[in-house]
C-alpha positions in Angstrom: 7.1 3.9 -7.7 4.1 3.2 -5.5 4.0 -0.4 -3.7 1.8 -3.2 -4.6 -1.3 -3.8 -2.4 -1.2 -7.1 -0.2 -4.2 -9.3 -2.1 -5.2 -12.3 0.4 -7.4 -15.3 0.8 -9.1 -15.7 4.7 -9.1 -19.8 5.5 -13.0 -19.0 5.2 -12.9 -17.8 1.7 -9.9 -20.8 1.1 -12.9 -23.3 2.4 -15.5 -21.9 0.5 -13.6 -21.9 -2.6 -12.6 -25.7 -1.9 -16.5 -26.4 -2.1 -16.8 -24.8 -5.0 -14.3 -26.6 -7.0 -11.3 -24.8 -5.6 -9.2 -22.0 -7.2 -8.0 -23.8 -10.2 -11.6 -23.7 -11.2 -12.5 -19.9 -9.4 -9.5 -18.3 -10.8 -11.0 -17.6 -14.5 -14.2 -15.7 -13.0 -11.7 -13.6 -10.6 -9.2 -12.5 -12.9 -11.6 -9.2 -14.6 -11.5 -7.9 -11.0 -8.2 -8.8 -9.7 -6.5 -5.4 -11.5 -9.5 -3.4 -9.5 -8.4 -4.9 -6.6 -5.2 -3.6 -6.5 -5.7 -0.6 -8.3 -8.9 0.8 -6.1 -10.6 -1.8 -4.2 -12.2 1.6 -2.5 -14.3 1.8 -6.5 -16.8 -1.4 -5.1 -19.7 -1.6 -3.7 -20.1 -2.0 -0.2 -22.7 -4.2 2.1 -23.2 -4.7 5.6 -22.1 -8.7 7.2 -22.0 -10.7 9.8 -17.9 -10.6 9.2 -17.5 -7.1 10.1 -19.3 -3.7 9.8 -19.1 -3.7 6.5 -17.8 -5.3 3.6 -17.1 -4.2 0.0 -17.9 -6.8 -3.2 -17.8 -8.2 -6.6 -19.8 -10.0 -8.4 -18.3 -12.0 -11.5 -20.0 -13.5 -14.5 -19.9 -17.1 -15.2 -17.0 -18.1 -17.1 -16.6 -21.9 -18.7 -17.6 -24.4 -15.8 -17.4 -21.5 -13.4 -20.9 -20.3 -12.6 -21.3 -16.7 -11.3 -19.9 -15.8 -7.9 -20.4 -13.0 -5.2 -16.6 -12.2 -3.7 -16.4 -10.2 -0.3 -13.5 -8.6 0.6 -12.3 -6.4 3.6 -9.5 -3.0 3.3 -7.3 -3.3 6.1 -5.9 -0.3 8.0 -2.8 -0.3 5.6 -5.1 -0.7 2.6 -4.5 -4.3 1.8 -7.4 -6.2 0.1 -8.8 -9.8 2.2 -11.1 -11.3 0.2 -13.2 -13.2 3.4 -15.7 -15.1 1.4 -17.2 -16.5 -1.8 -20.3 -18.4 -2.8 -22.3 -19.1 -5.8 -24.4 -16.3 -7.3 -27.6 -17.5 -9.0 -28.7 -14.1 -10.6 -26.7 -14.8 -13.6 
């Protein structure tokens, strides 16, 4: 049986979340893309950022008081998931 992937929040991403609302309120609009996380976060798109060389990301639709967000996330050497940032996406 293959191990789970490590799924983590950076303390900028934590912050981020906190001014939107916090994850009470984020968790609905993450949950379609949580199992593609774990399953093959490799399937995303990727982007260049200031945060590293490159960064891969989702973008969710709004859901109840949750508007639309853009997630960014990193793979680490060991193929664990850190989602380093989220903000409010307006082209919804």
């Amino acid at each position: 049986m293959a191990s789970r992937r490590e799924i983590a929040f950076s303390r900028e991403c934590e912050l981020a979340a906190s001014r939107l609302g916090g994850f009470q309120r984020l968790d609905a609009a993450l949950d379609p893309v949580w199992d593609g996380l774990n399953r093959n976060p490799y399937g995303f798109d990727t982007i260049e950022t200031d945060w590293s060389h490159s960064a891969r990301y989702a973008v969710t639709k709004p859901v109840g008081d949750c508007p639309g967000l853009l997630w960014l996330f990193a793979i680490d050497d060991q193929k664990n998931v850190e989602i380093i940032h989220v903000e409010e996406f307006d082209n919804y």
